[in-house]
N, C-alpha and C positions, 0 to 999 in steps of 0.2 A: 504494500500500500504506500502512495505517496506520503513523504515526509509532513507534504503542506500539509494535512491533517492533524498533526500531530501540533506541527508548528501555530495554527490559526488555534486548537483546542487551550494552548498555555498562553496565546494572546490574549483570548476570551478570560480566560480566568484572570489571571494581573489584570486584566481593564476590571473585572469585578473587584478584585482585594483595592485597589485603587480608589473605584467608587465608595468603599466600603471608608478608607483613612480619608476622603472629602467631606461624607457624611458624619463621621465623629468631628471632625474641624468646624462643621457648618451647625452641629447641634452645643457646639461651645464659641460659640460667636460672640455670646453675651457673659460667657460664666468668666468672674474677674480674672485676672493676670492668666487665664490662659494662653498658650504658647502653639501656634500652629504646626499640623506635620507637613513636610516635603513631600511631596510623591516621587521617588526615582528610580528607575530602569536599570538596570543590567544585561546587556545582551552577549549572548555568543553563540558561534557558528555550533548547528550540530553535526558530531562528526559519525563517520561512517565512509563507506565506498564511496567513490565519484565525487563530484566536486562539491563545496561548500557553501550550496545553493541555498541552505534554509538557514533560518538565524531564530535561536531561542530568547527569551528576556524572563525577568525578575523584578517583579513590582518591592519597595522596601519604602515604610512608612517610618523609621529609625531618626532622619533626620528633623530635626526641629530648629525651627523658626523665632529665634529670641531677642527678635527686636521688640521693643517695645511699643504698649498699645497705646492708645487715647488715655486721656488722665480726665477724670470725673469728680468736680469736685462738689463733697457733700457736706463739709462744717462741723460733723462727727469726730469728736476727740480722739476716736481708736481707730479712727479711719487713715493709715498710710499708705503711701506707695517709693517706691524705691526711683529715686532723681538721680536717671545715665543706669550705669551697668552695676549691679550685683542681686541679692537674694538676701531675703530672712530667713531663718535661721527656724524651725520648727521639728516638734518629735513626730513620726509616721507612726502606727497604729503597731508596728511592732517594736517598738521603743528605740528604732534609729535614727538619726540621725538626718535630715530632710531639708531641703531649700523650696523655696516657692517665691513666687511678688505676690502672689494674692494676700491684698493689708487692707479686708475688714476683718478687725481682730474685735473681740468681744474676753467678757468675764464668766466662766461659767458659774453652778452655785457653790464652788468651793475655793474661790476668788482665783482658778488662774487665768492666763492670760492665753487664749485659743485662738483660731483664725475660725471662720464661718463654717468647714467644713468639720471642726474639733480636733485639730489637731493643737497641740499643746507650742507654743512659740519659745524658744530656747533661750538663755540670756546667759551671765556670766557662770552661773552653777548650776544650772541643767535648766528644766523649766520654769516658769516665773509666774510666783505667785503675789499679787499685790492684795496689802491688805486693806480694810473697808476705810474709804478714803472718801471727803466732799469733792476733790476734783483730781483727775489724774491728767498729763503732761505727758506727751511724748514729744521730744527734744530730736532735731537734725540728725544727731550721733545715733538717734535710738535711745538714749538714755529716758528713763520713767521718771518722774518726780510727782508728788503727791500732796494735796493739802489731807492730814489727816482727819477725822471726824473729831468736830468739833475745837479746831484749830483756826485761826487767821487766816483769809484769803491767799496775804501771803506769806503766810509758814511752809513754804514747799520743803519738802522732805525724799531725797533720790533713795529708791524704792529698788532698782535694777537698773538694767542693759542690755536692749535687743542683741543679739548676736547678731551681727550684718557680714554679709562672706560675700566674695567675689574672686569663685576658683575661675579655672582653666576652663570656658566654657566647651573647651574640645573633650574633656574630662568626662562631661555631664551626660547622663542617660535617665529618661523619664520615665517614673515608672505609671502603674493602674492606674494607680491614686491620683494623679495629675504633679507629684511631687517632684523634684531633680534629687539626686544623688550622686555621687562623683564612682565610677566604674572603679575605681581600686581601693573604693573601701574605704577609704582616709578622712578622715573629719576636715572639711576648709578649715581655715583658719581665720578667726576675726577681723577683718578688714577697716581702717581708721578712714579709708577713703569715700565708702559706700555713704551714700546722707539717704533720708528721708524726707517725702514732702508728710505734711501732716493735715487732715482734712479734705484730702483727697481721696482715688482709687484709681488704679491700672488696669483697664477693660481688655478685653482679650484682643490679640493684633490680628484676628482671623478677617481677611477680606472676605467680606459675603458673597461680593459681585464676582473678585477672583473665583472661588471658590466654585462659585455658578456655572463660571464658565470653563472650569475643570470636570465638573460634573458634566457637562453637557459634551466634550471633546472626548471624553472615556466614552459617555454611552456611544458616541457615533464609531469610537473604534469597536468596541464591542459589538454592534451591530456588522462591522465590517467583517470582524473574525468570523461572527455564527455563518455571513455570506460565504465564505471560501471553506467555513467547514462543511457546508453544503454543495460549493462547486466541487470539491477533494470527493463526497457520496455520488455527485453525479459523475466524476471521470472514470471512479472505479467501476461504478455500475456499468459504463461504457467498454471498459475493459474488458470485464466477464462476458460483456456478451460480443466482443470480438474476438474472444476465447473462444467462445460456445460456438458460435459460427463456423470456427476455424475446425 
């Protein structure tokens, strides 16, 4: 049987895993400091007798897109975003070590300091709990300061210190959770460079319209593939019956 069959059958399918990493991009358009995927290819010849007439590929949704999104600003005291390049500093659900932009942070009921989605936000000695306070203060640095209950406006009192990192973004791998991690394991290290805007948010930098127009160039190769998987059933069938003939 002709190769093309085989070759139009793995087009078809990468144009679907393809449609598949547009469709998660397109359904986090809105979700805060989301980070877009890449769609990118791999091809190569397959080989076999006679010449190197068909060519294989490999759809890989791995890379991500970390520039930075629209900034949203809401006047909320626990609402950051990260001003230029780096990450907060957050625990993942199995107690590692984690980066994200997403900075609507909240208090849960045991006063610590979480992002929206519950993960615990990291500071100088693991996670950071602040105690019941009239007004809390997040500072450029990250740094927390507090008026306590029942203190003076201004009695501020520093409380902690966001962790702010700014690894090797060649390093990073994203996982389920929408979290970054650095692939070898190793804790960033605190970065004096990273600021904060405060009163803001980092919307996700997924172009809708790009995106659109990703989805709509996949389906049209996709339809292309199922076409020549159908030209490849009608040559063969042509075949057998110049077989049969014969």
């Amino acid at each position: 049987m002709d190769k093309m069959l085989y070759t139009a059958t793995n087009a078809a399918s990468q144009a679907m895993k393809a449609q598949a990493a547009i469709s998660h991009n397109l359904a986090n358009a809105n979700t805060l400091g989301f980070k877009s995927h890449f769609n990118t290819f791999t091809s190569w010849h397959v080989s076999g007798p006679g010449l190197n007439t068909r060519v294989m590929n490999q759809q890989a949704a791995d890379d991500i897109d970390l520039s930075a999104g629209p900034v949203i600003t809401t006047g909320q005291e626990l609402d950051v975003a990260i001003n230029g390049s780096g990450f907060i500093a957050v625990q993942n659900a199995q107690g590692e070590e984690a980066y994200t932009r997403a900075g609507r942070l909240k208090l849960d009921n045991i006063g610590r300091l979480t992002t929206s989605q519950g993960f615990a936000v990291v500071g100088n000695s693991g996670p950071i709990a602040i105690p019941p306070s009239e007004k809390i203060d997040i500072g450029l640095d990250g740094t927390i300061s507090i008026v306590p209950i029942g203190q003076a406006a201004n009695a501020l009192v520093i409380a902690e210190r966001i962790k702010l990192v700014n690894p090797d973004v060649k390093k990073l791998q994203k996982g389920t959770d929408g979290l970054f991690q650095l692939n070898d394991g190793i804790k960033a290290p605190a970065s004096v460079n990273v600021q904060l805007e405060t009163g803001v948010l980092e919307n996700s930098n997924v172009s809708a319209v790009g995106q659109m127009i990703q989805l709509i160039t996949n389906a049209r190769q996709f339809e292309a593939s199922v076409k020549l998987m159908q030209e490849a059933k009608t040559t063969d069938e042509a075949s057998a019956q110049l077989l049969r003939n014969n």
